[in-house]
Legacy VTK file of the C-alpha trace (Angstrom):
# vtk DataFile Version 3.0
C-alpha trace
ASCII
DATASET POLYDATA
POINTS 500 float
31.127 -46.309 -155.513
33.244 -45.516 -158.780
31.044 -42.549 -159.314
31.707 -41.079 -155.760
35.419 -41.557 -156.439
35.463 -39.963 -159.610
33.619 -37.198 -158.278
36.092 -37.215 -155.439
39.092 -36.962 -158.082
37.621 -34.139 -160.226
36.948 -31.914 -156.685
40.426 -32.413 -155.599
41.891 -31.067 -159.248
39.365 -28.107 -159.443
41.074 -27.439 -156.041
44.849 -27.705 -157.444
44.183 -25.791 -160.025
42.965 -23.086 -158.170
45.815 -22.884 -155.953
48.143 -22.882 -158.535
49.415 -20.170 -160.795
48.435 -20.548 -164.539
50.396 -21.498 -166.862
51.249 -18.330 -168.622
51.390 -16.280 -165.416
55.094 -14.348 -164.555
56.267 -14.855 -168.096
57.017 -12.710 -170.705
54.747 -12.957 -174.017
57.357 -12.344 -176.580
60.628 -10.363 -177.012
58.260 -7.613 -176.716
56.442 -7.884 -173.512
59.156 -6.219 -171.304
56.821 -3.053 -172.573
53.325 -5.056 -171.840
50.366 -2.731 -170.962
49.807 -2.008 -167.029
48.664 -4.548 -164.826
50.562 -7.204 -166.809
53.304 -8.907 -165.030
56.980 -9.262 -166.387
59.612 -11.818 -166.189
61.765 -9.592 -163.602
58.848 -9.088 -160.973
59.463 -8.656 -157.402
58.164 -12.412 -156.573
60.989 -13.401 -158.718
63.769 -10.897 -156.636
62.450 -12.816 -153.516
63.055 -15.816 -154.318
66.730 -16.130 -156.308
66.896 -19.996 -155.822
63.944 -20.540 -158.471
65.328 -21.600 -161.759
64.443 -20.246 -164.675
62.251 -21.508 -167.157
63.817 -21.761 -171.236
61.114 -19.244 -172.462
61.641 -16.408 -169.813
64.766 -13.916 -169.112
65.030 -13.711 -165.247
67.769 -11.216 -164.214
69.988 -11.710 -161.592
69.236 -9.706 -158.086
71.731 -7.199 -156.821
71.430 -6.954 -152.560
73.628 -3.940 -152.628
75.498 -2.898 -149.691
74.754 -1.484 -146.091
72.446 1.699 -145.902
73.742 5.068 -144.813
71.610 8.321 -143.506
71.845 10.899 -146.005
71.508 13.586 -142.519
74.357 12.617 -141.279
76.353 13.502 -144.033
77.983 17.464 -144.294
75.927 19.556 -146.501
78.159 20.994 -149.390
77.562 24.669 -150.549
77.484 24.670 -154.630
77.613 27.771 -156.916
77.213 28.066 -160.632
80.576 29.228 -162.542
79.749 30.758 -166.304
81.692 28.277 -168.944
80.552 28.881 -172.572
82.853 26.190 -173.885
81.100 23.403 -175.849
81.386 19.937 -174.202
79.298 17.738 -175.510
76.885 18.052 -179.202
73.256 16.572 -178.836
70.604 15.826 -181.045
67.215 14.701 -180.108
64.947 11.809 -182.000
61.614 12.405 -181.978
59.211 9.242 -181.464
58.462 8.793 -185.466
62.493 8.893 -185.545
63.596 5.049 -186.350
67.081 6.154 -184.582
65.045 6.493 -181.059
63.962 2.814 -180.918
67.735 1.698 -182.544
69.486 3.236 -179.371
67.233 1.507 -176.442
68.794 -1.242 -175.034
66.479 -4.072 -174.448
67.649 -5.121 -170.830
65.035 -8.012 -170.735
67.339 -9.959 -173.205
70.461 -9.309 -171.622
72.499 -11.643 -170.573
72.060 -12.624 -166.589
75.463 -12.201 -165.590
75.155 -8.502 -166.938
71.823 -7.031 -166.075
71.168 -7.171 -162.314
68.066 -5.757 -160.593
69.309 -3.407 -157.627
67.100 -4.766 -154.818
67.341 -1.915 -152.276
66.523 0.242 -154.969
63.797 -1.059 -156.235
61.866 -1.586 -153.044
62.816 2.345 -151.474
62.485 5.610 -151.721
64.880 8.520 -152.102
67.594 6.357 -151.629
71.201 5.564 -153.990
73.746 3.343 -154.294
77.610 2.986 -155.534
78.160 0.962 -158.831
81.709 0.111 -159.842
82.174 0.414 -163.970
83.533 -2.389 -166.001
84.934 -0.341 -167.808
87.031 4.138 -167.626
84.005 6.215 -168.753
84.850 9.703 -169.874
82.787 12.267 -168.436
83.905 15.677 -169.355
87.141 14.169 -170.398
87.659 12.558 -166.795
88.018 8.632 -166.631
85.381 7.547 -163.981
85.105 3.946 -162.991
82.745 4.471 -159.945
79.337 6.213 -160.345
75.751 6.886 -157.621
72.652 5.390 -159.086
69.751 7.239 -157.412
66.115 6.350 -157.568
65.204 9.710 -158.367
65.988 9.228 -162.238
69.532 10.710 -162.131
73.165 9.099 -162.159
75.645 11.142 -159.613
78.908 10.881 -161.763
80.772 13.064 -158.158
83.566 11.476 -156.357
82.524 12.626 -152.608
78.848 12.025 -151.296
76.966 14.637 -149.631
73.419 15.842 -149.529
73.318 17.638 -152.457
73.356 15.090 -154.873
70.458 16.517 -157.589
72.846 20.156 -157.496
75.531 19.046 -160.017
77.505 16.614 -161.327
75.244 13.661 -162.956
73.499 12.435 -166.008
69.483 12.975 -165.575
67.475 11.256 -168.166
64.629 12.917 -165.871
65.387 13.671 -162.524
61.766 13.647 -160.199
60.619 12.408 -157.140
60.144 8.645 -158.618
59.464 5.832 -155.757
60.406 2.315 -156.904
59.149 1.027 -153.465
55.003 2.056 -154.337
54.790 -1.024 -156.788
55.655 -4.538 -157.324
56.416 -4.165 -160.955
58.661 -1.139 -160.179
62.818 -1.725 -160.505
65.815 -0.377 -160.835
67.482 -2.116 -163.266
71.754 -1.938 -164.380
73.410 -3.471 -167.059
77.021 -3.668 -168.076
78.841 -5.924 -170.761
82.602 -3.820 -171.147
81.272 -1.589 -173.602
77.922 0.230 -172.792
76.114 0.374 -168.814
73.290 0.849 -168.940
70.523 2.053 -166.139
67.116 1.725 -166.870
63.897 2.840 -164.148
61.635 0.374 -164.946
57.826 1.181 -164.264
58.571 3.631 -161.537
55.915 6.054 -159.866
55.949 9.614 -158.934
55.350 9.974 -155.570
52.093 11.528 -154.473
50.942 11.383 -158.781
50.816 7.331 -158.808
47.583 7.726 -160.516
48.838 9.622 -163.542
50.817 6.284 -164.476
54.118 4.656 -164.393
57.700 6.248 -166.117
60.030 3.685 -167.631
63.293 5.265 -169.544
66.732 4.452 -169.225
70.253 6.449 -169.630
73.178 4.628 -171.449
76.632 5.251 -170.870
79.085 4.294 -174.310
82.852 3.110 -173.434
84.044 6.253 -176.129
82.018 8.629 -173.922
78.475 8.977 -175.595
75.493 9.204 -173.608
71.801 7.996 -174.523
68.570 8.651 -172.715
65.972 6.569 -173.797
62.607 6.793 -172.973
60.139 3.725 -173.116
56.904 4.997 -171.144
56.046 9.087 -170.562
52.538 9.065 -169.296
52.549 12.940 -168.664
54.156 15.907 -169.741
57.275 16.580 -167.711
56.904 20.266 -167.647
53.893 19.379 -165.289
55.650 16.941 -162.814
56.239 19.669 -159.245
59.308 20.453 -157.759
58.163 21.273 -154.583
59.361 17.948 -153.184
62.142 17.127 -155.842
64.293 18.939 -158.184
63.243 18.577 -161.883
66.207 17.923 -164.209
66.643 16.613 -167.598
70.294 17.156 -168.534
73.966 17.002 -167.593
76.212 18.871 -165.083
80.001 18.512 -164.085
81.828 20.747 -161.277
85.079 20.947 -159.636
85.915 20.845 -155.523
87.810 24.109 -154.053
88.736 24.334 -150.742
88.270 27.704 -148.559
89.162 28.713 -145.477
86.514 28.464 -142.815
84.928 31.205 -141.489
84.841 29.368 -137.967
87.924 27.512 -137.971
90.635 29.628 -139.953
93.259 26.646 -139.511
90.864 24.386 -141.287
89.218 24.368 -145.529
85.726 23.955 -146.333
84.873 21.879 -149.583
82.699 24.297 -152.338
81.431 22.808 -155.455
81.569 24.897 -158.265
79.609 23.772 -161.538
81.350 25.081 -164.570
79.082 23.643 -166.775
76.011 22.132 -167.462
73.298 21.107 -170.601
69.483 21.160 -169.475
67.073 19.778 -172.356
63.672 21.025 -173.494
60.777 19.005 -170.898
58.668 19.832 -172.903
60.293 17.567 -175.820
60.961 14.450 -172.950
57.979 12.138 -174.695
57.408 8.110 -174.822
59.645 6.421 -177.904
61.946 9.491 -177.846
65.737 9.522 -177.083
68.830 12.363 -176.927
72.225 11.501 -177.680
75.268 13.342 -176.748
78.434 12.987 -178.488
81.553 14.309 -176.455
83.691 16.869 -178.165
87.172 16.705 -177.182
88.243 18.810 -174.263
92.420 20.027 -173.226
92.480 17.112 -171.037
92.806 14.641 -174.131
96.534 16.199 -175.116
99.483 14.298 -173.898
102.110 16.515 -174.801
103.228 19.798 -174.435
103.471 20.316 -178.079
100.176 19.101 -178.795
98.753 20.935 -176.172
100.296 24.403 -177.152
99.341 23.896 -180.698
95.679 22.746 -179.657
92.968 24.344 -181.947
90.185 23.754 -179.284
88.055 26.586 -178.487
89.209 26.146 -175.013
92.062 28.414 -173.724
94.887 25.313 -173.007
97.668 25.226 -171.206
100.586 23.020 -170.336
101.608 22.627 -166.083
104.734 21.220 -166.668
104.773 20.061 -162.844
101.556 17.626 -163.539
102.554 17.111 -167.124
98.746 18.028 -167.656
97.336 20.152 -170.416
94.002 21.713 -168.805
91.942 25.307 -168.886
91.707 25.217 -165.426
88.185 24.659 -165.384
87.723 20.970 -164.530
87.992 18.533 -161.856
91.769 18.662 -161.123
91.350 22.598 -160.442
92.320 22.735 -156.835
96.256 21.117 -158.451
96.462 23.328 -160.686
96.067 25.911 -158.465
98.190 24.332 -155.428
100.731 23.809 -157.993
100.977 27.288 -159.815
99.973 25.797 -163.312
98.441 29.106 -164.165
101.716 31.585 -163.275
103.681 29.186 -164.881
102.204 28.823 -167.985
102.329 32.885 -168.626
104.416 33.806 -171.167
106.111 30.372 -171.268
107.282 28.012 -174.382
107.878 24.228 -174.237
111.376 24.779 -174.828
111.353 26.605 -171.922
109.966 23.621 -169.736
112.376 21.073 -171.482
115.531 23.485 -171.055
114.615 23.473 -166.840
116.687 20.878 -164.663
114.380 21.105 -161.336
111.009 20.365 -160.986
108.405 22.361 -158.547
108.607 21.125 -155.079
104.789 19.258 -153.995
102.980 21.628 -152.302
102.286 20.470 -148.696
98.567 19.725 -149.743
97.492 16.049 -150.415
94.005 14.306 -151.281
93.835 13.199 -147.664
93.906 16.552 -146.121
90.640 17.170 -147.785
87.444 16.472 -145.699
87.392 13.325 -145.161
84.330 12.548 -143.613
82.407 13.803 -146.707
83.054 10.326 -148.363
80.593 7.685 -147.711
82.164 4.234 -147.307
79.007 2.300 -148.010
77.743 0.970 -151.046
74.244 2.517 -150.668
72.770 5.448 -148.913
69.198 7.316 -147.522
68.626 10.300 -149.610
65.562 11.562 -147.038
67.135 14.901 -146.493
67.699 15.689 -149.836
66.847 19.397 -150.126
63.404 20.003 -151.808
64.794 23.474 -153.567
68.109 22.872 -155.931
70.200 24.769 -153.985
72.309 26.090 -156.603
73.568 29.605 -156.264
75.187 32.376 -159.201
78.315 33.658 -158.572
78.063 37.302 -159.884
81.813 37.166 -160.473
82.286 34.513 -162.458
85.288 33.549 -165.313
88.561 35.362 -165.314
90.058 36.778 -162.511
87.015 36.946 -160.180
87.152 33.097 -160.348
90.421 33.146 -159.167
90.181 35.802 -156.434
86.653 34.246 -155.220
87.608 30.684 -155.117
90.749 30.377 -153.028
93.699 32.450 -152.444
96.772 31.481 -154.861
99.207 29.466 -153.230
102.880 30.412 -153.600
105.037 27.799 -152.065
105.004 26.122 -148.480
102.144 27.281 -146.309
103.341 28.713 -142.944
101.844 27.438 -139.901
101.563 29.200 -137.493
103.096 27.586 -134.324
106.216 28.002 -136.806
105.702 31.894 -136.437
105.124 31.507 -132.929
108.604 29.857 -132.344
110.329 32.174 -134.179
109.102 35.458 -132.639
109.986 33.831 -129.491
113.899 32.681 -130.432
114.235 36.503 -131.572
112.760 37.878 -128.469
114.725 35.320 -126.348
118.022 36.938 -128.480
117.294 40.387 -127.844
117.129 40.005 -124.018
120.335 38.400 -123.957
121.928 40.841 -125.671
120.395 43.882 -123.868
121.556 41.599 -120.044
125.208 41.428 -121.987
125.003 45.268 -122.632
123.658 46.165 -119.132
125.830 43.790 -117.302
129.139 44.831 -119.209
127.604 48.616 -118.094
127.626 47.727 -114.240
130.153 45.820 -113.290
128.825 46.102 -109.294
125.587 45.573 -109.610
123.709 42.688 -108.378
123.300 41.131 -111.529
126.641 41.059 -112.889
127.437 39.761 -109.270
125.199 37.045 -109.489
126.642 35.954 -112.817
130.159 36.346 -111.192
129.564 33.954 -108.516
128.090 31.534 -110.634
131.258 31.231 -112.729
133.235 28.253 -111.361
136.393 28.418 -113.177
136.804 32.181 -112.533
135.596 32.645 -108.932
138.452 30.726 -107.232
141.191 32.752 -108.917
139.028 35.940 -107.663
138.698 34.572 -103.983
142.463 34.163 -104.068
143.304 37.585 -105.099
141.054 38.717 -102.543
142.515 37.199 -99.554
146.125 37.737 -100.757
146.494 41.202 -101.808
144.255 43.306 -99.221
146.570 46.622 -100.541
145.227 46.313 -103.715
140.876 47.041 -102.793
142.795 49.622 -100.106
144.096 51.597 -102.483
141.192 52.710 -103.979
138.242 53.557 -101.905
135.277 52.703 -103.412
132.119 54.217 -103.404
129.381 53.916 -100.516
127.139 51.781 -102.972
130.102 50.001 -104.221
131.565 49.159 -101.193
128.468 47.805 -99.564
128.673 45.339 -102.655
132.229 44.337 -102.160
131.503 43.977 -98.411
128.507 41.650 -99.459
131.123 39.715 -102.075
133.766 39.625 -98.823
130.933 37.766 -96.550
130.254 35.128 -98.744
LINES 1 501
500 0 1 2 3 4 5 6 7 8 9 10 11 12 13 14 15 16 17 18 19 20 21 22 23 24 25 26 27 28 29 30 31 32 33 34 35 36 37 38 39 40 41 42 43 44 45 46 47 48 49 50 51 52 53 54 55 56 57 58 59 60 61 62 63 64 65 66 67 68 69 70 71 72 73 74 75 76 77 78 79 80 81 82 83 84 85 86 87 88 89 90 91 92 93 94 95 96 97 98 99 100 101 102 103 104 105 106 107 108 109 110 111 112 113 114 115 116 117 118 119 120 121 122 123 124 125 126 127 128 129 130 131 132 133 134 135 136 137 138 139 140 141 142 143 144 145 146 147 148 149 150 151 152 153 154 155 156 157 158 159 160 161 162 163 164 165 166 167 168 169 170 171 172 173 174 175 176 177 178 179 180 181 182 183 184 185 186 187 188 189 190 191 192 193 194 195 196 197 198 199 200 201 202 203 204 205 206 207 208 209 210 211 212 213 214 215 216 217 218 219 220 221 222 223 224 225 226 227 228 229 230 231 232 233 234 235 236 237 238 239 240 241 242 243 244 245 246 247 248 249 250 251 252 253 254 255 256 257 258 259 260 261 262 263 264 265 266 267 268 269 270 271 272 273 274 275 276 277 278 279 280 281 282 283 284 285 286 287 288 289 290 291 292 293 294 295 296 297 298 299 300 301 302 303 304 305 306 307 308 309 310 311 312 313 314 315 316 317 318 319 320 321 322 323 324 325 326 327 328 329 330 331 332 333 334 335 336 337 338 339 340 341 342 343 344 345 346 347 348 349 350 351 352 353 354 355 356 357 358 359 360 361 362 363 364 365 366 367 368 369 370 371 372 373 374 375 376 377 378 379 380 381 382 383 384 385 386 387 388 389 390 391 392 393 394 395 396 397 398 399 400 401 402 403 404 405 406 407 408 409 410 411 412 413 414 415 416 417 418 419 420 421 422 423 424 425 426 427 428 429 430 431 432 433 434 435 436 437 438 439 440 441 442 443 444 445 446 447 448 449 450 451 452 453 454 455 456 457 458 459 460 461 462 463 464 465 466 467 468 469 470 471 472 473 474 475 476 477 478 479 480 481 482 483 484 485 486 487 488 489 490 491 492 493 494 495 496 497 498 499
């Protein structure tokens, strides 16, 4: 009987133990193992994201999950036309590290051993495709020399550092460590992972797939923004050459871009302005040097933007042509983000030929021109946290302006604005009053001309603080109408006045 109960005990833990996971399973073997081989499973795994309640164990970094916001159709956004403007000005000075390079494995940041509270795992990004999401900053990154604090992480391997959302997110404006048509949602293992402590974010694609060349192997690299404005891309895992990745589906990128808004006339609605995106500048790397345990830094060289002061401004030994708006207290070239002010405010005309004496001798400030950040289109800006990017263009629509810099810039972009706009009911009205004048005048001249006629009657009759003195005169002194006879025409119209 012991024997049968024994045996009893021994099948019921063969049974246990097959039901339950081993030991060592879901955890990381090392500080090293966020980089394990294929197949193996890692401490931030999407059993983990499903179930946030489980704690974590003392030997194992679980990250915290990110649920992100609502979802928005990328189709029902406005498309957004975007040409290319020629800027040779040097914005930013990179150098790439080489896998052998020490400096390559120095700069990745190991986002398995950050703390909890600052690495979170972007859930709808890490289960979708073509899909990105909003991320506020900790912390004013420069980009360009502009203070961002709000950025669009995209599972395609880019970071859209634009203000409005449209369709055209892989045309300009972002950071691309390498820009392809990655899907996060193919595999378990695959996330999207950010980190931010106050001084570096950090966004890392963790063991994500091409789509349609999931066999080739999964891409894990990461691009790192710096609080004093340096960017890193860091790349972990590069299972093929990126020259051979097609853009038939995606854009291909490996670089940055930056562009400013301008706002034309449409040719449908004259009343109304269509947003254009012009790219002023922009830094594509090699492919062909994007390898595994390599990494590019860019240092930021310091732009017009950075000068406070007039004086410092107008003494500026930049390469860029600066120059001081007195109106926005801004020193700028004119070719960055706050274009379309310094062209509603004149910045360029009054710059020419100008000192700062000049601007601190003047008592009166320009008058705001009657254009305002809410007149632009409004409905371009998503107000969700997260958006569908399956309309994203297949072909980077990008288009060369053949008159670009100098004064084909300015005549191409938008006409120059010279004080208050005039609408045109305002033109309307004021044809009208002077056309209402004229008539008046002309009855005054006729009427004055023909004192019997049936207008200047009609006005006579109408006149009560005259007509009773006339009726009087009339009925009391016949002598005086007999006296002189009038005319046939005339006296048919006195006859008519007599009658009434």
């Amino acid at each position: 009987m012991r024997g049968e109960l024994w045996l009893l005990v021994l099948v019921l833990r063969e049974a246990a133990g097959a039901l339950s996971p081993e030991p060592g399973a879901g955890h990381d073997e090392g500080p090293g193992s966020g980089w394990a081989a294929k197949g193996t499973v890692r401490g931030w795994n999407r059993k983990t994201r499903e179930s946030p309640g489980l704690a974590s164990e003392p030997d194992r970094t679980q990250l915290s999950q990110d649920l992100g916001g609502g979802t928005l159709a990328m189709d029902t956004l406005p498309d957004n036309r975007t040409r290319v403007m020629e800027d040779n000005h040097s914005y930013y000075v990179s150098r790439l590290y080489g896998p052998s390079e020490p400096r390559s494995r120095e700069m990745w940041v190991d986002v398995a051993k950050a703390n909890r509270s600052q690495a979170k795992i972007h859930t709808i990004l890490s289960n979708t495709h073509r899909q990105a999401s909003r991320v506020v900053l900790s912390f004013d990154f420069p980009f360009y020399g502009h203070p961002l604090r709000q950025i669009t992480i995209a599972t395609g391997g880019f970071i859209f550092m634009g203000d409005v959302i449209h369709r055209m997110l892989t045309a300009t404006q972002y950071v691309a460590p390498l820009m392809a048509n990655f899907n996060p949602g193919y595999s378990n293992n695959s996330t999207v992972v950010y980190f931010d402590n106050g001084t570096v974010f950090v966004v890392q694609w963790d063991h994500v797939y091409l789509q349609g060349w999931e066999d080739r192997g999964s891409f894990t690299f990461q691009a790192v923004l710096h609080r004093d404005g340096r960017i890193v891309f860091g790349y972990k895992e590069i299972p093929m050459s990126v020259p051979e990745i097609s853009s038939s589906q995606h854009p291909v990128k490996t670089g940055l871009s930056d562009a400013f808004m301008i706002l034309n006339p449409s040719p449908d609605v004259p009343e109304s302005r269509r947003r254009s995106i012009f790219e002023y500048h922009r830094i594509e790397l090699d492919p062909s040097k994007v390898t595994s345990m390599s990494a590019v830094e860019f240092t930021p060289l310091p732009t017009c933007l950075q000068h406070r002061s007039c004086d410092a401004c107008m003494s500026s030994d930049l390469t860029f042509n600066c120059s001081w708006c007195h109106v926005l207290q801004r020193c700028s070239s004119g070719f960055d983000r706050y274009r379309q002010e310094w062209m509603d405010y004149g910045c360029a005309q009054e710059a020419e030929g100008r000192t700062c004496r000049d601007f601190q001798d003047e008592d009166h400030y320009s008058a705001s021109p009657d254009t305002s950040s809410s007149s632009y289109d409004e409905d371009l800006t998503a107000t969700s946290s997260s958006l569908f990017i399956d309309s994203l263009t297949t072909e980077d629509d990008t288009k060369l302006n053949p008159n670009a810099g100098g004064d084909g810039l300015e005549n191409n972009l938008s006409p120059k604005t010279k004080g208050t706009p005039v609408h045109l009911g305002t033109i309307v009205g004021i044809v009208l009053a002077v056309l209402l004048v004229a008539a008046i005048i002309l009855a005054g001249i006729y009427i004055s001309g023909h004192p019997t006629s049936n207008a200047a009657l009609f006005f006579i009759e109408r006149r009560p603080h005259h007509w009773p003195a006339m009726k009087f005169r009339s009925h009391a002194d016949h002598s005086t109408y007999a006296e002189v006879e009038p005319s046939g025409h005339e006296k048919e119209g006195f006859m008519e006045a007599e009658q009434c």
